[in-house]
N, C-alpha and C positions, 0 to 999 in steps of 0.2 A: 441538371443544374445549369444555370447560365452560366456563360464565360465574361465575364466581364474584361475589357482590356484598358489597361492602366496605360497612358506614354510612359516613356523613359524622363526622368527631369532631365536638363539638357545641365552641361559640363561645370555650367558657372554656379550652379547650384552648391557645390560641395569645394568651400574653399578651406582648406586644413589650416592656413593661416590666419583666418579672420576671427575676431575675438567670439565665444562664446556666447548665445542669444539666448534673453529669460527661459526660454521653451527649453534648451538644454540644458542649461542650468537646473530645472525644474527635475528633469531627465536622471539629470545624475546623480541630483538628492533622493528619489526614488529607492533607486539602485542600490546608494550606496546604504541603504534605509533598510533594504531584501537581503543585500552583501553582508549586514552585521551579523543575523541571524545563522548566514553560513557556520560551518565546522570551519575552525582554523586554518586548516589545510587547502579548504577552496576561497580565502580572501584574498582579493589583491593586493599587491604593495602598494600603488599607487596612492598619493595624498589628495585628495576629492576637492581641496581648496585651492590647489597648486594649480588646478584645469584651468587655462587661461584660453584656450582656443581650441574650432573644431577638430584640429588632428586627435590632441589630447583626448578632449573625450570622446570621438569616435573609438581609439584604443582603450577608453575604460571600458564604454560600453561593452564592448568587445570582450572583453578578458571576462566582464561583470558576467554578462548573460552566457557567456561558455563556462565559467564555474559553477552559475544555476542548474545549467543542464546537467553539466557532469554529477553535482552532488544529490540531483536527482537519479540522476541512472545508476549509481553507486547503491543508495538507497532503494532501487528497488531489486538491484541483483543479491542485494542481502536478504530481501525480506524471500526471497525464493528458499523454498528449501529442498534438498534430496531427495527424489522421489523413491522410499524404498523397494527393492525388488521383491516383487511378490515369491512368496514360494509354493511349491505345484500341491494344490489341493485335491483329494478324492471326493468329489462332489456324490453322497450317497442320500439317496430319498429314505426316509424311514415314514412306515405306517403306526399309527399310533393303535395302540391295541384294546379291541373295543368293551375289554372286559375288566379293564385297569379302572374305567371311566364312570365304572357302575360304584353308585354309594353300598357301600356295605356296613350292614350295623355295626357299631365298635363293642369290641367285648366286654369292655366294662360294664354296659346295657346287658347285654346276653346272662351275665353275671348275675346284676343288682334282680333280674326279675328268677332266675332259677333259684336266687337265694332266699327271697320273700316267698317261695313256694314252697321251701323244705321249711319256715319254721311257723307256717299255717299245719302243719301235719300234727 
């Protein structure tokens, strides 16, 4: 696989005090869109309207996408179950016995023709 190498953005890039820009904005209506559908236990408190600038929503994001993961990994340590312990079996071949396997006439037949024989007499 290639390595692709990304720069670093440089410092001015991430200012926590400057207001909120469409693209985050857009970001956190996502989130908060994925956040509903959580179990109650993994939503944040946070009020989604209150985000006025990028510190805010760098820490929703944050809390948002670390609740996602958690209520995923939660979900799947449940869906796991107990593997039970086998218990020690006697593993025996058996030959099948080659005289079981023969058609034998049923006696009822054996019957019906000895009986049509004794009332020809």
């Amino acid at each position: 696989m290639t390595l692709i190498h990304v720069p670093r953005p440089p410092k001015s890039a991430y200012d926590p005090n400057r207001p909120v820009s469409a693209l985050l904005k857009a970001q956190i209506d996502y989130l908060h869109h994925a956040a509903r559908r959580l179990p109650l236990r993994y939503r944040s408190e946070i009020y989604v309207n209150a985000i006025k600038t990028e510190g805010e929503a760098a820490r929703y994001i944050r809390e948002v996408t670390q609740a996602i993961q958690d209520a995923h990994a939660d979900a799947a340590a449940a869906r796991i179950k107990a593997v039970p312990k086998r218990r020690k079996v006697i593993e025996i071949a058996a030959v099948a016995d080659e005289g079981a396997e023969r058609k034998r006439p049923s006696k009822k037949r054996a019957k019906k023709s000895s009986g049509k024989a004794r009332r020809k007499k």
